[in-house]
C-alpha distance (Angstrom), angle and dihedral (degrees) to the residues before:
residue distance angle dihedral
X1 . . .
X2 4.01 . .
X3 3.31 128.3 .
X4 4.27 127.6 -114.5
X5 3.75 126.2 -159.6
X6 3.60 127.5 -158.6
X7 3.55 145.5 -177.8
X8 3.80 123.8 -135.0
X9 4.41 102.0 -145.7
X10 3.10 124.1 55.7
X11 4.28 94.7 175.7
X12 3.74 129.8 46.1
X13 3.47 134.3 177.1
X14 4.46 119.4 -104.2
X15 3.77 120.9 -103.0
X16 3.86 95.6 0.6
X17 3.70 118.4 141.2
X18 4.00 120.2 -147.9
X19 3.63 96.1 35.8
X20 3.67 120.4 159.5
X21 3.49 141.3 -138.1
X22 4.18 127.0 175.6
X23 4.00 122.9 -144.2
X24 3.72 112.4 -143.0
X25 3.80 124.8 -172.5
X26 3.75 126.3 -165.9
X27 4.09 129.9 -169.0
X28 3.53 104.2 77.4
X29 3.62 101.4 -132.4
X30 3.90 114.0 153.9
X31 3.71 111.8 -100.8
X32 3.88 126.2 -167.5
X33 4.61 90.3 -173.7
X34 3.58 144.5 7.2
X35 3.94 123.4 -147.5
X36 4.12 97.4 -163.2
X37 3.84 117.3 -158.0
X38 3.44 119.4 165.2
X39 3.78 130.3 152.0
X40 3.94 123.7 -170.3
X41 3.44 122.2 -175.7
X42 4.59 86.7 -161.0
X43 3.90 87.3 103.1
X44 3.99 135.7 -42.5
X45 3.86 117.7 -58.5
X46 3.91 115.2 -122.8
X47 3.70 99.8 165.6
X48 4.07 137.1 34.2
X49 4.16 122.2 179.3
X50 3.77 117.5 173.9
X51 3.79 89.6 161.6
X52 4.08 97.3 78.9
X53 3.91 95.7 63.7
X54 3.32 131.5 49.8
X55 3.94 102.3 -23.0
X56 3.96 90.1 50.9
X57 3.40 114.3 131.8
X58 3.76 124.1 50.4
X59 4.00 93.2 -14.1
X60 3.88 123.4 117.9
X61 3.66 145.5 -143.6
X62 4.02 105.1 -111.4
X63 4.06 107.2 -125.7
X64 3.92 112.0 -117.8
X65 4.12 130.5 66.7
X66 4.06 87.3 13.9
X67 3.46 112.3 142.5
X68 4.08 152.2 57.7
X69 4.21 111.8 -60.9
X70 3.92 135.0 149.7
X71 4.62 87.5 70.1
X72 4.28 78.8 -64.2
X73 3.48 97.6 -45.6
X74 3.44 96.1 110.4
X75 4.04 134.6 46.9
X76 3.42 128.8 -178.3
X77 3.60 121.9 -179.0
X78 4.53 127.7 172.4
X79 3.47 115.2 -148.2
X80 4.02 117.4 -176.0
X81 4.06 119.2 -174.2
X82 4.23 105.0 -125.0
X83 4.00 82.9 -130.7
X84 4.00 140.7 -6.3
X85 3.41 120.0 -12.9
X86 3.70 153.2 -63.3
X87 4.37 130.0 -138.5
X88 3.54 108.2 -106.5
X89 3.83 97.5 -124.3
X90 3.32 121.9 112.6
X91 3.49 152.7 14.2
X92 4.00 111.1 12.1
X93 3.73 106.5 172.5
X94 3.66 144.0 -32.8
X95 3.94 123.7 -131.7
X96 3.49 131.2 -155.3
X97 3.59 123.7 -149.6
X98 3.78 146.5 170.3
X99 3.84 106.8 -137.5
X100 3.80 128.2 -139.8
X101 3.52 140.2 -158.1
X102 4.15 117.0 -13.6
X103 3.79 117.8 -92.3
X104 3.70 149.1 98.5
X105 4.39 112.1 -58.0
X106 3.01 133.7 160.2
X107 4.03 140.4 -156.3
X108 3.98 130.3 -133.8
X109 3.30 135.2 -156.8
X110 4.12 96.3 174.6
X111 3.61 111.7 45.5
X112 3.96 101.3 41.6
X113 3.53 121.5 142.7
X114 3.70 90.9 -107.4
X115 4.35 87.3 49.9
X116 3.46 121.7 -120.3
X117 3.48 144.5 -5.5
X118 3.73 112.4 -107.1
X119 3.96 126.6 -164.5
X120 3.93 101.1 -173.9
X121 3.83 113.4 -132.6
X122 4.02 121.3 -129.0
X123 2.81 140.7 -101.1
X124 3.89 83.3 -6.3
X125 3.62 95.7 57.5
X126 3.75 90.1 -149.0
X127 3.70 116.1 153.8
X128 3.84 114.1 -119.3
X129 3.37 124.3 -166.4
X130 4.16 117.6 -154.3
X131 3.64 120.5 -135.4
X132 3.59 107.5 -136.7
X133 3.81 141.7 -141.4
X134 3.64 144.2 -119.8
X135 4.19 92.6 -42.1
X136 4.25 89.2 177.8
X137 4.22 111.3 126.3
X138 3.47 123.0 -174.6
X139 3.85 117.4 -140.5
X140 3.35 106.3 -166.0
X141 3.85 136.9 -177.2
X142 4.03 111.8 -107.9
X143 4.02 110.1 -168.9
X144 3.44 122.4 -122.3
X145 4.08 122.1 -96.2
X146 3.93 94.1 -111.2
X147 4.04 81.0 56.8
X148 3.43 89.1 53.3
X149 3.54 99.7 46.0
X150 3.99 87.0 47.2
X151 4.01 93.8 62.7
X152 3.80 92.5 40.2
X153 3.72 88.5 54.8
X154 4.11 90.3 44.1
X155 3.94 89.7 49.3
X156 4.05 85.7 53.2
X157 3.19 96.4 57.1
X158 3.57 101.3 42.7
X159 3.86 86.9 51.4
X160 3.89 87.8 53.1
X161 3.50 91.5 44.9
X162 3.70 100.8 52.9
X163 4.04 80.7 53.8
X164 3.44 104.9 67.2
């Protein structure tokens, strides 16, 4: 069985801080830990939680590399289960960011500067690493109410002028 990891937006609005963005992993295999890396280069990470998925409940962040690096473009979080083992299906994290300028990024989970993400297998504690999916997010401009107002307005009046 091998493990697949996800993301759930593919679209996010420019230079917008406290956007988020949930981690999903599919397979099901039993895993005992979860070392997280995953670097983005959509805007600068302020916030990582891998403890309101699938290892909520009584499960811990391991002490160590924890923690936002790379100016926010890499996070890296280690989350241990106290004891056994939980499916790996589900919710694995959610990230904050602040985004930047509009275009095309993209995040990774595989080639981070700290390697891989690793969810550890139980009872076998083999190291499996997911293959993930279509990581692309669009930030995109969005105009600004008064804008919006403006062209509603401009499509009025053209309306009322093509009336008379």
């Amino acid at each position: 069985m091998s493990l697949f990891i996800n993301i759930d937006t593919h679209y996010l609005p420019a230079y917008t801080p406290g956007q988020v963005v949930h981690v999903y992993v599919s397979g099901g295999e039993e895993v005992a830990g979860l070392n997280l890396n995953i670097s983005t280069d959509a805007g600068t990470i302020t916030h990582l939680d891998a403890l309101s998925g699938i290892f909520a409940g009584g499960n811990a962040t391991v002490p160590g590399d924890t923690g936002i690096y790379d100016e926010g473009h890499l996070g890296i979080v280690y989350v241990a289960t106290v004891a056994g083992s939980v499916p790996a299906s589900g919710l694995v994290a959610t990230v904050w960011l602040d985004t930047g300028a509009p275009g095309l990024f993209s995040f990774d989970f595989v080639d981070t500067l700290n390697g891989p993400t690793e969810f550890i297998a139980w009872p076998s504690v083999e190291v499996l690493i997911p293959t993930q999916g279509d990581m692309t997010v669009q930030v995109a401009s969005v105009p600004e109410p008064s804008a919006l107002a403006l062209l509603g307005l401009g499509g009025l009046l053209i309306l009322r002028k093509g009336r008379r």
